[in-house]
C-alpha positions in Angstrom: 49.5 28.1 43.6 49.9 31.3 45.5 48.1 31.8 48.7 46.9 34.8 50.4 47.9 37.0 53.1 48.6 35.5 56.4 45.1 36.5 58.4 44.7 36.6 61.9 42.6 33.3 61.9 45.8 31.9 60.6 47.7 33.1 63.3 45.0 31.3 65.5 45.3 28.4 63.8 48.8 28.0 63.8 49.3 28.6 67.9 46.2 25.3 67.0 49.0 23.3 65.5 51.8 24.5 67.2 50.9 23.5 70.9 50.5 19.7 70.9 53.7 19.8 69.0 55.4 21.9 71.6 54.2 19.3 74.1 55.6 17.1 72.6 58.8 18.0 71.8 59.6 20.0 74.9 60.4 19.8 78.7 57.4 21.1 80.2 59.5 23.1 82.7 61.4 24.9 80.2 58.2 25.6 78.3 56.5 27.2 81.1 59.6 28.7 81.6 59.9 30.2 78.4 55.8 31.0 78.9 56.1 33.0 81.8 59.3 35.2 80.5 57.1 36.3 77.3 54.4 37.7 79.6 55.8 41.2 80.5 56.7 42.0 76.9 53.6 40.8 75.4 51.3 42.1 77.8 53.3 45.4 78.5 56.1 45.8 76.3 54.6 44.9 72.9 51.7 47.1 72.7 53.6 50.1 74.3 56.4 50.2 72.1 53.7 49.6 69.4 51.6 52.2 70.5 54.8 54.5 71.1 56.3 54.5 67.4 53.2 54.2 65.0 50.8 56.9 66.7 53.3 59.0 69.1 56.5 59.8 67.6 56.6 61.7 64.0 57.3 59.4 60.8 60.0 60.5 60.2 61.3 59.8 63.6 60.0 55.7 63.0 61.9 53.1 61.6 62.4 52.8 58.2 60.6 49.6 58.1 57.4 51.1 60.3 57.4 54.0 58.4 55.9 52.1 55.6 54.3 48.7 57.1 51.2 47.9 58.3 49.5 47.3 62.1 49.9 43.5 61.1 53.1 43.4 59.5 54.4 46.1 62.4 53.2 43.3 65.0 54.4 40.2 63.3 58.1 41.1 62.8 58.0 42.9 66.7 57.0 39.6 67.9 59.6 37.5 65.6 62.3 40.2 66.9 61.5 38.9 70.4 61.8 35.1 69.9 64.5 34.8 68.0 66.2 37.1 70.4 65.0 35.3 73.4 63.3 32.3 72.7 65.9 29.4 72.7 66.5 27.6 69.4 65.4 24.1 70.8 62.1 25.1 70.8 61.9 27.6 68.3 62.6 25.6 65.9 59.4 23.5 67.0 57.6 26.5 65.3 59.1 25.5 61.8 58.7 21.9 61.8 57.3 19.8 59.6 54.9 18.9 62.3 53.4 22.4 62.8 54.0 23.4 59.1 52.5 21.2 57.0 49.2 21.2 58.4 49.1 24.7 58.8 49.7 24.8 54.9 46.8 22.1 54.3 44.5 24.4 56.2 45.5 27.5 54.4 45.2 25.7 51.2 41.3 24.3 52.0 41.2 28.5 53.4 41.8 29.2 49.6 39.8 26.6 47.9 42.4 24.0 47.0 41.6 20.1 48.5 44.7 19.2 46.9 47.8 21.0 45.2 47.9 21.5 41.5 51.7 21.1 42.2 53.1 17.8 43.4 55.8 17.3 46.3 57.8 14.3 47.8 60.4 13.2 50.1 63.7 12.5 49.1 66.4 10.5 50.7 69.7 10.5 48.9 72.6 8.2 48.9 75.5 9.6 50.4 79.2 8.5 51.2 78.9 10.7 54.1 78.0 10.4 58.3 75.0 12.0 58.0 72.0 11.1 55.3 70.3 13.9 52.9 67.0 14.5 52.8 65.3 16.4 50.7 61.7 17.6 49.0 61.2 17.5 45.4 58.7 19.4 43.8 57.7 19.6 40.3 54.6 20.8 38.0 54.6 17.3 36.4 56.8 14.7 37.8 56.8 12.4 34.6 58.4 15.1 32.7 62.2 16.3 32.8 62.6 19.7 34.1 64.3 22.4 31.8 65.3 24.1 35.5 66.1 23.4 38.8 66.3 25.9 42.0 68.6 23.9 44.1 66.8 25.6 47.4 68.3 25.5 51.2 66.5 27.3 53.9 67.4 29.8 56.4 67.0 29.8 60.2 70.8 30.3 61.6 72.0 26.7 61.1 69.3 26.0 64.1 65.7 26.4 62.8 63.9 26.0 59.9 62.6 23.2 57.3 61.7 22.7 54.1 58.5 22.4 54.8 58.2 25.9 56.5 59.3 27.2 53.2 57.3 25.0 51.3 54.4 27.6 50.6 56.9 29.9 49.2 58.5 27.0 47.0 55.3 26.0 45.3 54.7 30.1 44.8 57.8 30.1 43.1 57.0 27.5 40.9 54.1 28.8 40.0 55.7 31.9 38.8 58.1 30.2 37.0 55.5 28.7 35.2 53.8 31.7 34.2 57.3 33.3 33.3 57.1 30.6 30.7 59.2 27.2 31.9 57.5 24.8 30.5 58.6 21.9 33.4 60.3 24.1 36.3 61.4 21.6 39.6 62.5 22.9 43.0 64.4 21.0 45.0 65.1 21.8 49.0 67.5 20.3 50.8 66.7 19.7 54.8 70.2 19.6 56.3 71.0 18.6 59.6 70.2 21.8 62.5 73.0 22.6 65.1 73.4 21.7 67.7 72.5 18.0 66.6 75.0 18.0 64.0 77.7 20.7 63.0 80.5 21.4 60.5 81.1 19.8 58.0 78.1 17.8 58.1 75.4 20.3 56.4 78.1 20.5 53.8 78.4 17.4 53.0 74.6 17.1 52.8 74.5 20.1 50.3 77.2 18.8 48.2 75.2 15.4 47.8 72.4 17.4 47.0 73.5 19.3 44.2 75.1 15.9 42.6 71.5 14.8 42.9 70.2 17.5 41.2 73.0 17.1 38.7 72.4 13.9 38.2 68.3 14.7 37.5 68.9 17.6 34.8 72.2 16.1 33.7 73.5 19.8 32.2 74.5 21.8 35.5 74.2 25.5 33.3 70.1 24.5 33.8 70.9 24.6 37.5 70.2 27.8 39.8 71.6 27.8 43.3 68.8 29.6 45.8 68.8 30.0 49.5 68.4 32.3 52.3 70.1 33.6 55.3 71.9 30.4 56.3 70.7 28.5 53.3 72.6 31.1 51.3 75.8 30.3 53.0 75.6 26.9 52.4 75.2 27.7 48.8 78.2 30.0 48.7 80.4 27.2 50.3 79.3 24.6 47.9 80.4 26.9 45.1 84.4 27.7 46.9 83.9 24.1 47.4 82.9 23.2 43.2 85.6 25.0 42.6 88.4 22.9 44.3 87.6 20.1 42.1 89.9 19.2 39.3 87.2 19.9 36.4 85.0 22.8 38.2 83.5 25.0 35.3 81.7 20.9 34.1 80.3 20.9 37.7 79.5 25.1 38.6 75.4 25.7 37.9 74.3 28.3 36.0 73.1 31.1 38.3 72.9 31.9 42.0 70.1 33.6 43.7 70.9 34.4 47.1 68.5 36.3 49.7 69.7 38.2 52.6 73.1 35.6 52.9 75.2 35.0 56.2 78.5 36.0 54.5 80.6 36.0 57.7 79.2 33.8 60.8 80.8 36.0 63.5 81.7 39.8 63.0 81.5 43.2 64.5 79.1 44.0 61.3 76.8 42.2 61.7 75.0 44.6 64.1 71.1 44.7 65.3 69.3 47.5 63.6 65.6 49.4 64.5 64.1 47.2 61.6 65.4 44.2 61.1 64.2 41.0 63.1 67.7 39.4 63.6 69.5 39.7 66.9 73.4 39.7 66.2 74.0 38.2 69.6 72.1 35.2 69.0 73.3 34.6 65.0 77.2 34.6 66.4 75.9 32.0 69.2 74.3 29.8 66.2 77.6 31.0 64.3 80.1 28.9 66.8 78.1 26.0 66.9 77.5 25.2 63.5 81.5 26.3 62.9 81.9 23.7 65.9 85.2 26.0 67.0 87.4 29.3 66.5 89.4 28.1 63.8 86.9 27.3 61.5 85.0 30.6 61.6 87.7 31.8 60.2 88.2 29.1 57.2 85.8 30.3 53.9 84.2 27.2 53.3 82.5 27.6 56.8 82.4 31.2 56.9 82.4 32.4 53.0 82.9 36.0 53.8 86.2 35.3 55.0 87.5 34.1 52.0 89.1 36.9 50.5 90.9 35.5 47.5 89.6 37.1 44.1 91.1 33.9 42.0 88.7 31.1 44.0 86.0 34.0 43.8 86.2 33.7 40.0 86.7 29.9 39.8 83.4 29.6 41.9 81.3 32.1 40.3 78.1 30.5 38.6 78.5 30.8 34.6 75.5 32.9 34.3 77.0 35.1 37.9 74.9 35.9 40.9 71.4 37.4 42.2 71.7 38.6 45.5 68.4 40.4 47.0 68.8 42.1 51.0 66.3 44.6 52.7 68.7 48.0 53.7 68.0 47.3 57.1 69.0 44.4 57.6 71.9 42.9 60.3 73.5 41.5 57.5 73.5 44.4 55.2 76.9 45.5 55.5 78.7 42.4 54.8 76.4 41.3 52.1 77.6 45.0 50.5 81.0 43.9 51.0 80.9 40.4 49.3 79.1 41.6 46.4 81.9 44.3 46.2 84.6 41.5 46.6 83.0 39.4 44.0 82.7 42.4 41.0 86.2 43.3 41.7 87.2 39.4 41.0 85.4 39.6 37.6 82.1 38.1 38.8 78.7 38.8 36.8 76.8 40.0 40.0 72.7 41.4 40.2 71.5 43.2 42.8 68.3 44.3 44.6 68.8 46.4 47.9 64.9 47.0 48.8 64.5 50.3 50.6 63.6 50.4 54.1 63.2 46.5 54.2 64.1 43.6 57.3 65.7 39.9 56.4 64.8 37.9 53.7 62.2 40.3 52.4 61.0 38.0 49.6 60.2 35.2 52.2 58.8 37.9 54.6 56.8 39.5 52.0 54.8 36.9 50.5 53.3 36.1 53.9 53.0 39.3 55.2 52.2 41.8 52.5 48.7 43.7 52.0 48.4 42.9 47.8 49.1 40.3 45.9 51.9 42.3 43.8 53.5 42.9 46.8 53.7 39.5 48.3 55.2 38.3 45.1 57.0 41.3 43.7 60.3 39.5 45.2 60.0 36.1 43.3 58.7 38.3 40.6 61.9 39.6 40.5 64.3 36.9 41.2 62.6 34.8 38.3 63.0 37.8 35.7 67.0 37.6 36.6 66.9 33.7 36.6 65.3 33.9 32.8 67.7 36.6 31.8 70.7 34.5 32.8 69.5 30.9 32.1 68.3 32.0 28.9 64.8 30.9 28.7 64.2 30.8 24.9 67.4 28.6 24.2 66.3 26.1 27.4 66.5 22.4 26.2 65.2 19.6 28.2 67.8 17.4 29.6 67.7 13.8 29.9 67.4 11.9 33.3 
C-alpha cells in the first residue's frame, strides 16, 4: 500500500486531528504561549524568506535543497525548520503521536480508496527483565505465515518525538515494496521506546535489545534479520550492535544487514552544524543529546554515543554479516560525522553501502515519500534501500524459518 503525496487538504486535516489532542495533552498557557511566538514568522517571516530565495535571488545563489524542490516541499521543511528549532519537544511530540497519527493515516487511506489495509498491524508488548516495558508494532503481509525477513525498525525524533505510528505509513510502503521485490512473507517490526525526558539512558537500550531477541526469537536465524532506523532510531541500532558484540557468542546473535538513514553518530559535537537546507537545528539535537545521555560522562561512552567509539576491533565484531546501508541527504547537520563513521567502519574491514543524495535535508527517504511530486520519487529511497537489503540477504537462497 503506498499512498499519495501529502496534499494541502491533508495538511487541513491533520491541524483537524492535531488540536483536540493538543488540548489535551498540554498546559493551555504554554500552548497559547507557544501560539503567539509562531505568529511573526508565520505571518511575516515565512512568506518573506519564501518569497526572498525562490523568486528574488538567482538559483544558483539558493540552497541546494530550494534549488531543486517545489513551492510545497519549500514550505513544508521551512515550517519543520521552525518547530523543531523553537517549538519545545513536550508538545511537539504531540504532533507524532499515535493519537494525531493514526487517524490521520485512516483518513488518508479512505483519501486513496482503501476502507481497510491490505497489510495487517498490531501491538506488541514484550517481556522484558528490564525497568521499563517494550512495546512494539508488528506488521506483516500475512500474519499466519513465517516471515523470510524482518526490518527490525526504530524511529527518529531526537530521543524526544516520534512513534511508530508516525512512521507507520512509511512501514507498510516498505513492505509493499518488499513484496514486489519478490519476499514472499516480509514483516517489519518497530520498536516504540521510551522518549526523554520521561525516561533516559540506558532505558531505550534496554528496550531495543529486548526487541531484537524478540525478533530473534520470531525468525529464529538472525542472518534473515535487517537492522533499520533513522536519525535517533539509527543510533539505537548502532548501539545494539557494539552492544551484540560484547556477548560471549556474538557472530550467533549479529543480524544480517543494517540499513541506517541519516544516523546520530555522535550526540553532542562541533560537527554537527545547522546548514541552509537541512531541517535540524544543532542547538536543540545537543539539548535532546544530554538528556537522553542523562550526563557528561556518558556522551562520551560508545554505546550511548556510537561515534565515539573509535576502536576498529569492536567495529568489526559488530558489523552485520551481510555489512551496512547507510543513506544521508549532503546537506544535512549530520553529514559530516555520518562521512566519518562510514570511513571508520571501511577502515575496520566492514562491508559498508552508501547513498549520499545530492542536495538533500535529513532522512530524505522518510521526507520524500511524503513530500515528493511523483510516485518514483517518493519511493526511489526504499526502492533503493530494498535493492541493497536483497543483494545482501540474498533473496534467491531465503528459507523460511521456523517460529
Amino acid at each position: 500500500m503506498i499512498l499519495g503525496q501529502i496534499s494541502y487538504l491533508d495538511c487541513l486535516v491533520f491541524l483537524f486531528f492535531l488540536a483536540p489532542q493538543l488540548l489535551l495533552n498540554v498546559n493551555i498557557f504554554e500552548l497559547i504561549a507557544c501560539v503567539l511566538t509562531a505568529v511573526p514568522f508565520v505571518f511575516i517571516q515565512l512568506p518573506y524568506q519564501l518569497c526572498y530565495e525562490r523568486y528574488y535571488i538567482s538559483k544558483p545563489q539558493r540552497s541546494p535543497f530550494v534549488q531543486q524542490a517545489s513551492v510545497f516541499q519549500d514550505l513544508v521543511i521551512r515550517i519543520v525548520r521552525y518547530a523543531f528549532a523553537f517549538i519545545p519537544a513536550k508538545i511537539g511530540r504531540v504532533f507524532f503521536s499515535k493519537g494525531v497519527a493514526l487517524p490521520f493515516l485512516r483518513f488518508r487511506m479512505l483519501r486513496h480508496g482503501y476502507l481497510r489495509s491490505p497489510l495487517t498491524w498490531r501491538e506488541v508488548t514484550l517481556r522484558t527483565p528490564y525497568k521499563a516495558k517494550a512495546v512494539g508494532l508488528w506488521v506483516t503481509v500475512e500474519e499466519s505465515e513465517r516471515p523470510d525477513l524482518v526490518i527490525y525498525y526504530c524511529h527518529g525524533g531526537g530521543f524526544s518525538m516520534g512513534s511508530t505510528y508516525f512512521y507507520l505509513e512509511f512501514l507498510l510502503a516498505w513492505l509493499t515494496i518488499l513484496r514486489e521485490a519478490g519476499w514472499r512473507n516480509p514483516a517489519i517490526f518497530a520498536l516504540e521506546y521510551t522518549l526523554v525526558p520521561d525516561e533516559k539512558y540506558p532505558t531505550q537500550l534496554d528496550q531495543t535489545v529486548a526487541g531484537y531477541d524478540h525478533v530473534c526469537h520470531i525468525i529464529k536465524n538472525p542472518s534473515r534479520i535487517c537492522l533499520a532506523g533513522d536519525s535517533a532510531g539509527a543510533t539505537l541500532q548502532l548501539s545494539l550492535l557494539l552492544h551484540l558484540s560484547k556477548s560471549s557468542h556474538p557472530g550467533k546473535r549479529l543480524p544480517g544487514f543494517a540499513t541506517l538513514i541519516s544516523p546520530w553518530a555522535t550526540l553532542v559535537t562541533p560537527k554537527n552544524r545547522n546548514t541552509p537546507s537541512d531541517y535540524l537545528n544543532a542547538d536543540s539535537l545537543h539539548l535532546y543529546g544530554r538528556q537522553y545521555a542523562g550526563t557528561a560522562r556518558n556522551l562520551k561512552e560508545a554505546l550511548v554515543s556510537p561515534g565515539m567509539c573509535k576502536d576498529r576491533e569492536w567495529w568489526m565484531r559488530a558489523c552485520p554479516s551481510e555489512g551496512f546501508c547507510f543513506m544521508y541527504g549532503s546537506e544535512e547537520v549530520f553529514g559530516p560525522e555520518v562521512r566519518d563513521l562510514i570511513a571508520l567502519l571501511r577502515r575496520s574491514g566492514c562491508a559498508v553501502r552508501v547513498r549520499e543524495e545530492p542536495g538533500q535535508v535529513h532522512a530524505w527517504p522518510v521526507v520524500s515519500l511524503f513530500l515528493a511530486d511523483t510516485a518514483a520519487e517518493r519511493t526511489k529511497g526504499l526502492r533503493d534501500l530494498t535493492k541493497m537489503i536483497s543483494q545482501a540477504i540474498n533473496l534467491e537462497h531465503a528459507q523460511i524459518d521456523g517460529v
